[in-house]
N, C-alpha and C positions, 0 to 999 in steps of 0.2 A: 504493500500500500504506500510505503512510501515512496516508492516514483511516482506514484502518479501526485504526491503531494508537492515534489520538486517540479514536477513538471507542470502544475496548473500554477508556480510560480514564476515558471519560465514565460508562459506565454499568457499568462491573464494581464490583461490591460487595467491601470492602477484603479484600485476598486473606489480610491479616495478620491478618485475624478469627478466632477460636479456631474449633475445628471444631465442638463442642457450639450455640454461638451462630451458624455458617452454616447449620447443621439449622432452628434454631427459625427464622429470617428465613427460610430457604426454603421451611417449611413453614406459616408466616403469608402469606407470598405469594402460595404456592399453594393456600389457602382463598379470598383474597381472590379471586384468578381464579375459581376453583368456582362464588363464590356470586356471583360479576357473570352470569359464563354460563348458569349454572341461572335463575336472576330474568328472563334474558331468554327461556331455553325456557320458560320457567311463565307468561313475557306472551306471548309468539308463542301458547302454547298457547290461552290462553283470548281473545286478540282478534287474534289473525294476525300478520304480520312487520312488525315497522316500522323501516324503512329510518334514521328519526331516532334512533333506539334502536340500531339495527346497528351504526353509523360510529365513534361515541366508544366502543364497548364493542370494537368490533375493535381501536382505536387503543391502547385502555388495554390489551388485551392483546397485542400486540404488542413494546409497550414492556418491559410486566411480564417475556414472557417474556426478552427481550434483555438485560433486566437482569439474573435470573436465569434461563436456561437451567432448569436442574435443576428448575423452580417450572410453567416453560410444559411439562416433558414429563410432569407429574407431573398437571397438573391434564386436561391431553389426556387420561391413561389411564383417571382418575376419570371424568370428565363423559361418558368411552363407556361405562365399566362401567356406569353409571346411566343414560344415556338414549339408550345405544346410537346406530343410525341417525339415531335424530331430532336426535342432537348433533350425527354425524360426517357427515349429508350435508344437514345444514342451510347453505343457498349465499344469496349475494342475490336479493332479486325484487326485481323493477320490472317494471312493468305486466305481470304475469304471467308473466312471461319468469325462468327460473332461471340465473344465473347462477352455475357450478360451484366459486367458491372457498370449501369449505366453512371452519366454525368451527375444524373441526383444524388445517387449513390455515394458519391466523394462528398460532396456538399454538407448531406444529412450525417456520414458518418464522421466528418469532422466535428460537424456541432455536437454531436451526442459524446466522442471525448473528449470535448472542453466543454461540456456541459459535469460530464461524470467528475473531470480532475476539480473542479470547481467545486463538486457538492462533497468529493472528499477530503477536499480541505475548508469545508466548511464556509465559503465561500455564501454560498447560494442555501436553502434551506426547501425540500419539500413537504409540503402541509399532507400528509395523506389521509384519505379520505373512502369514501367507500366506492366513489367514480375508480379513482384509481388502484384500489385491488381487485374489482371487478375486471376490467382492464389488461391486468397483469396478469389475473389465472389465466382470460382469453389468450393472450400470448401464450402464456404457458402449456397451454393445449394443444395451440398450433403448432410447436417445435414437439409434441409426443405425436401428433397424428401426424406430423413430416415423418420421423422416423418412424414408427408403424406400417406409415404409408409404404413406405421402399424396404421396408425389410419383409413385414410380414403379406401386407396386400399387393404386393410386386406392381406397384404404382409406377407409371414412366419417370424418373428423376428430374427431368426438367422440369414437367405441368405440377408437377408434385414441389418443388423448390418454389417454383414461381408463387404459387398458393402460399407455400411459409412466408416467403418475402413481402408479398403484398398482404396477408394477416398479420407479420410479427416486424417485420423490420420498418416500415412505414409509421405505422402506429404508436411508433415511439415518438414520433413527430408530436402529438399532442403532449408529454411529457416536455419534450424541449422549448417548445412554445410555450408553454404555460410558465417556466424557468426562465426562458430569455425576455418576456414581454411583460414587464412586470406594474410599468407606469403607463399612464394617461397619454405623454408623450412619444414611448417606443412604440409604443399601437397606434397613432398619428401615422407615425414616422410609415410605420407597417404598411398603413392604409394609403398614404401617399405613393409608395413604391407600386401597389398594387394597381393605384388608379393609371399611374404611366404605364403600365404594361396593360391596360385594359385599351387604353389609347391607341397604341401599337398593334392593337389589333382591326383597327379602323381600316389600316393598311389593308390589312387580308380585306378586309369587304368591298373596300377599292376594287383590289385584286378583281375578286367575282365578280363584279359587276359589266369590267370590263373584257373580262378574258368570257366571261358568259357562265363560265364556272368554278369554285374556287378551290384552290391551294389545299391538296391532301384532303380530297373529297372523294376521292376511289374507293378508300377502305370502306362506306357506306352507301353500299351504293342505294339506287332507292327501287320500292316494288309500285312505284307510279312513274308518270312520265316526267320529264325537265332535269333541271341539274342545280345541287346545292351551290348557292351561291358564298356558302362560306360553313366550313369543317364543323363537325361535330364537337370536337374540343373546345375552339374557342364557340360556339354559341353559349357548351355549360358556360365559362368561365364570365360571359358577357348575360347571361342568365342571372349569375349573382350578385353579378354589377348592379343590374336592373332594380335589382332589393335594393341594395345599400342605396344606389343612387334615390327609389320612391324613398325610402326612412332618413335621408340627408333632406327630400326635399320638405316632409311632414317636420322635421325637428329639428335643422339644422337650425342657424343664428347671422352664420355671412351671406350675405344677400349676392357677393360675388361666383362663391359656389354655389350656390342655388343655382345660377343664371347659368352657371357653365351648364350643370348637371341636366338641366332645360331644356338646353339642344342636345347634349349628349343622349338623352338615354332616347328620343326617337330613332336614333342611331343605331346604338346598342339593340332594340326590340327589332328595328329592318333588320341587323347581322342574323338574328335568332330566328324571326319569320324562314329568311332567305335560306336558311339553315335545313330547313323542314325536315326538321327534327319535329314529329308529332309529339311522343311525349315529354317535352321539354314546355312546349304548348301547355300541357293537361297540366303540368307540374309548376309553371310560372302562373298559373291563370288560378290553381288552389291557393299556392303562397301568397298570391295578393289579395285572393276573399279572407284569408285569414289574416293576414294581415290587417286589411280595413273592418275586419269582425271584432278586432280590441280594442276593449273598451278607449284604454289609452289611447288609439290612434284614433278613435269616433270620435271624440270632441275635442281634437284641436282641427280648428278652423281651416289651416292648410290644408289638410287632409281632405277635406270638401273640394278644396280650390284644384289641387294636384289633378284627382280625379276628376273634376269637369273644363279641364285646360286639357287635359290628355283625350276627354272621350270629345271632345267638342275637333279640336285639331288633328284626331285622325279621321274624324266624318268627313272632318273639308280635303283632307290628302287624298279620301278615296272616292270622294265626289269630284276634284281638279282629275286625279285618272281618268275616272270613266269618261267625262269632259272630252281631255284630249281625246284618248282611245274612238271618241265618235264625232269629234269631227274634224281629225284629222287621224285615219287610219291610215296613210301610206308612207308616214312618217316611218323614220328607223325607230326612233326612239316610242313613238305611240304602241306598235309593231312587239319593241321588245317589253314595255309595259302592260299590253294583253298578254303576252305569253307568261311572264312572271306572276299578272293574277290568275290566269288557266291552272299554272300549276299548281298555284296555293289553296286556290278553291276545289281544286281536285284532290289536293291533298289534306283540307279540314273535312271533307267529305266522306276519306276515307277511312276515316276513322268510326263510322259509322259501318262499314262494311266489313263485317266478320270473314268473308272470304279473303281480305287479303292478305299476301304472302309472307307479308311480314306477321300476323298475329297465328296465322295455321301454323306457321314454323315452331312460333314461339309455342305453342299450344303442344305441338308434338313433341317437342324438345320437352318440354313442363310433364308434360303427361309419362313420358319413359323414362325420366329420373324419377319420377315418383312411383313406377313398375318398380324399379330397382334399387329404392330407397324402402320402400315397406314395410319392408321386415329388419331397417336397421335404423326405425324413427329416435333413436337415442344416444344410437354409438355413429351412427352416418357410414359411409362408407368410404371414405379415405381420400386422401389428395390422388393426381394425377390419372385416376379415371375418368372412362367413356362409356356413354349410351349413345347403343344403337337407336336412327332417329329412321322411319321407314315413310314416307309422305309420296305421292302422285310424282315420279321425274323425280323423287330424289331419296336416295339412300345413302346414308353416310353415318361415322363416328362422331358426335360432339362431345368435346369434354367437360366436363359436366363444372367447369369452373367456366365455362363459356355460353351458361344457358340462358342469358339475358335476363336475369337477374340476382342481384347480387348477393341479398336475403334468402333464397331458394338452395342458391350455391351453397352455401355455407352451413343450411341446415339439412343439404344432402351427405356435404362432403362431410361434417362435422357432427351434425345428429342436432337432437334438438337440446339437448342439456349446454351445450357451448354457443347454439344459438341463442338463448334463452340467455347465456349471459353477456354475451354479446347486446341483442336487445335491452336489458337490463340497465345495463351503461348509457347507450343511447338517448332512452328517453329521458335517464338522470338527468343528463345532459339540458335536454328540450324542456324539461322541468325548471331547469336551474337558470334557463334565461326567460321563461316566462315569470319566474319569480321574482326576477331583479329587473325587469321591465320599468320602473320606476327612476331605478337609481341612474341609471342612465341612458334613456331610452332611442337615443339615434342609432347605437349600438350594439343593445339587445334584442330594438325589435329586430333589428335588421338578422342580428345572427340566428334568432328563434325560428324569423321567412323562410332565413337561408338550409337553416335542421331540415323544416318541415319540406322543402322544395326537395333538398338530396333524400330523401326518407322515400318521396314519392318516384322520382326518378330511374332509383336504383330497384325497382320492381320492374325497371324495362331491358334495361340492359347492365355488361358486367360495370362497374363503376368501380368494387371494391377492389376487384383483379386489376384493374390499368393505374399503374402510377400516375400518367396526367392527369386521372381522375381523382385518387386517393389522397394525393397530395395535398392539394388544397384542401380538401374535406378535413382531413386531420390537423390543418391547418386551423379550417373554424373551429372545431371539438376545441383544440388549444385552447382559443382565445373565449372563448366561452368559457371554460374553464377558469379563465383569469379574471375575466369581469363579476364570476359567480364569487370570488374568493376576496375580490376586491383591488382596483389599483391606487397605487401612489401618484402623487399629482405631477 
């Protein structure tokens, strides 16, 4: 133990430092990280991976993050909100062989040992709580049912590792977060970095708009006609924007941010329309009834105003369309504005039709993990297996961490006793910010939206298996966390 108490002397930055000046060092630091790791996605982009480029740029942030913690969790959230996947499962090549430690991976496990050397030298202090031994047997579970998996269930080792990594190593992110974020200010700071990387994704909807289709939109494709105008990823990530942005604008104070957040977020909901991502729809559209369903938000007077500034200026957006669209159809632009409502109408419609391809799938897939979960509703049946899925045109293996929902997954692969405590935790959680709602409610409501929206979501597709996804989640848990416990000013 004691190196690590030498070592969280070596690299912890002076703890006597005023808090104003631990902000700005943390938040210089965590640029610094941004722009090493973006310069290296912007060269992998245009000339592929280079290995001599990988080594010192992992090494420099590793360091970085260890030094400070608070700098390596902050630049992780950024560099997903911006470049999504292509950050978060960007791994080593050599000789074409991928090797899975992705970029988050350095990142988070920097902060998690300058988070560790830090609390063994007493540094830092965790309050524990029943959130967090709930939590922890959950881990504890997924590192016996990893090895179970591969020894006794002759589970594949990757699908089975991947399972451990996204339930136990991710997950620690809500512990380091909750450690690194501890004032009023470093959660500012937090939310500042987040909103520039929310920014940055305006980009990619440029993109769509004008390429016709957007950036890393293959991986989904769609079972209607047209083409995403902008990825799956960032719509979640512009989805929760969406929250924070309505709960900044019902509670906010600077009338500057207000105004920004004004135009941004018709922005933001075009990104996620365009997206047509239906359940993201179903799941932003709950969050916000529940949202304007408390109390707290019913009577403050903004909250009126928000909603009849939004429902009023998008009547007129979709009345100037149809407008153009008729009477001037031989326009490019009127041309590509029918076509973009064709597909959107086509696709809130089908959401009503039980035939389509997307929900038979899912329906099949649900249906033969629960064939072959039935007789094991408690113990579950392990990482890195497959059910057989047998539909009209299609027979295939899916692995049952890939069955488009992430709640299902977990209490196939896991049973229901690790679900159950999984759940458990969860709703602590969505408890413990509907409870502090009060104390500071720009905050809470928004992280309570945010619960409730991923709660919903993650009943459509994997959310808890994909790191661009987990990320951030674990990210909110954090911070909820921290406001439930309370911060310094």
């Amino acid at each position: 133990m004691l190196i690590f108490f030498d070592f969280g002397r070596i690299f912890s930055y002076n703890e006597a430092m005023e808090k104003d000046q631990k902000n700005k060092f943390t938040g210089k630091i965590s640029l610094v990280i941004i722009l090493l790791f973006a310069g290296f996605l912007a060269l992998k982009l245009a000339f592929g991976f280079s290995l001599v480029l990988y080594l010192p740029l992992a090494i420099c942030g590793l360091i970085m993050s260890i030094m400070v913690p608070a700098a390596g969790l902050t630049a992780c959230l950024v560099l997903t909100i911006i470049f999504a996947n292509y950050f978060s499962l960007q791994g080593i090549e050599i000789d074409k062989d991928l090797y899975k430690f992705y970029l988050p991976d350095i990142l988070l496990m920097g902060s998690y040992i300058g988070l560790w050397a830090r609390l063994a030298e007493g540094q830092i202090k965790l309050r524990w709580r029943w959130p967090e031994t709930l939590l922890t047997v959950f881990i504890l579970l997924t590192f016996v049912y990893f090895i179970f998996s591969i020894t006794v269930l002759n589970g594949e080792f990757a699908a089975a590792f991947s399972s451990f990594k996204n339930y136990a190593f991710y997950p620690l992110i809500y512990f380091a977060v909750y450690l690194s974020f501890t004032s009023k200010a470093s959660l500012k700071q937090l939310a500042y970095f987040a909103f520039g990387g929310c920014l940055m994704v305006v980009y990619f909807i440029a993109y769509g708009i004008f390429a016709g289709k957007g950036l890393w939109t293959d991986i989904t494709p769609l079972t209607t006609s047209g083409n995403r105008l902008l990825d799956f990823d960032h719509a979640f990530y512009l989805s929760l924007a969406n929250i924070a942005g309505i709960s900044y604008l019902v509670f906010g104070r600077q009338a500057d941010w207000k105004k920004a957040w004004s135009w941004l977020l018709p922005i933001f909901l075009f990104g996620v329309v365009g997206s047509l991502m239906r359940h993201l729809w179903v799941a932003g559209l709950c969050s916000l009834l529940f949202m304007f369903a408390l109390p707290l938000v019913r009577r403050r007077p903004d909250a009126k105003k928000v909603f009849a500034n939004y429902l009023v200026s998008g009547a007129a957006v979709v009345m100037i369309i149809l407008l153009l669209v008729n009477l001037f159809p031989d326009l490019s632009v009127s041309r590509k504005m029918s076509e973009v409502k064709d597909q959107t109408v086509e696709r809130i419609f089908s959401l009503a039709n039980s035939q389509d391809t997307s929900f038979t799938w899912r329906s099949s897939v649900w249906e033969s993990a629960w064939w072959q979960y039935r007789n094991n509703l408690f113990s579950g049946i392990g990482f890195g297996r497959k059910v057989f899925v047998e539909m009209p045109d299609y027979l295939d293996y899916v692995e049952v961490r890939n069955v488009h929902n992430s709640f299902l997954a977990i209490a196939v692969q896991m049973g229901l006793i690790s679900f159950a405590i999984l759940a458990a935790f969860l709703l602590w959680q969505f408890a413990g910010a509907i409870k502090r709602l009060k104390d500071w409610p720009i905050v809470n409501v928004a992280l309570a939206s945010m619960m409730l929206f991923c709660f919903i979501a993650f009943l459509f597709q994997p959310y808890l298996e994909a790191n661009f996804f987990n990320i951030v989640f674990w990210v909110l848990l954090g911070l909820s966390r921290r406001t439930y416990e309370g911060l310094t000013s």
